[in-house]
N, C-alpha and C positions, 0 to 999 in steps of 0.2 A: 815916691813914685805912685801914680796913681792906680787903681786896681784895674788890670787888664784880662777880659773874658773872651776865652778862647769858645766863637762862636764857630758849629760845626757848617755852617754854609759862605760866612765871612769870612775866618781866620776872626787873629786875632786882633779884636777893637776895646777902645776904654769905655768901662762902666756907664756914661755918660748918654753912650746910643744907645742905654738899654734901660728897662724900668721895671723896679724890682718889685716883684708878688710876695715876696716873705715866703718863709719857711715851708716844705711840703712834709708834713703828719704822714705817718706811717699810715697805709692803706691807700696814698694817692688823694687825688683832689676832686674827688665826686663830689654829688650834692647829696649831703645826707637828708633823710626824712625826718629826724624829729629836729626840731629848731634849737632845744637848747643843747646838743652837739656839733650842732651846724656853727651857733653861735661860739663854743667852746672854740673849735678847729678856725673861725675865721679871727678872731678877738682875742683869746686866752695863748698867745704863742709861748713855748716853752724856754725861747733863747736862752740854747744852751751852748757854752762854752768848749770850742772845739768844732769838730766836722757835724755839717749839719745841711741837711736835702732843703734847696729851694727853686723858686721858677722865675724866668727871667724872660723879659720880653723886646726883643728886638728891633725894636722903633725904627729906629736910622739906619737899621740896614735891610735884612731880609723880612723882615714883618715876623719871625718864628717864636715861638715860645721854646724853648732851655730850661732840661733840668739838671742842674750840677748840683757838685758837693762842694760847699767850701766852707775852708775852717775860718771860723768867729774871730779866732785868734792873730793870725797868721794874716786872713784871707788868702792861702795859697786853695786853687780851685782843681777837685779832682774830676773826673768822671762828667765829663759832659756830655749831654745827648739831646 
């Protein structure tokens, strides 16, 4: 079955209509000032095994960015917003 995201303006569509940013680092997705933490949080992802915050972007349908949780493992997806 393929991985299905429950978007909060579409319901729910498959992974497909959406384009994924990778993982969201603790503190959000600012832009940091020095460059080689910029480059650590954009390049150095931690993928970790299990529940893990990232951003999604909703192409084919509402044009929205999405931040859920979903586990690595699993792909079962919590907490979207």
């Amino acid at each position: 079955m393929a991985l299905m995201i429950p978007c909060p303006h579409c319901g729910r569509r498959p992974y497909g209509e959406f384009w994924a940013s990778g993982e969201l680092p603790e503190g959000g997705h600012g832009v940091e000032a020095d460059v080689e933490a910029d480059y650590r949080r954009v390049w150095l992802r931690r993928n970790v095994a299990g529940d893990q915050r990232e951003r999604w972007f909703h192409h084919a349908g509402c044009r929205r960015w999405l931040t859920l949780t979903r586990n690595t493992i699993t792909n079962a997806i919590h907490d979207v917003v």
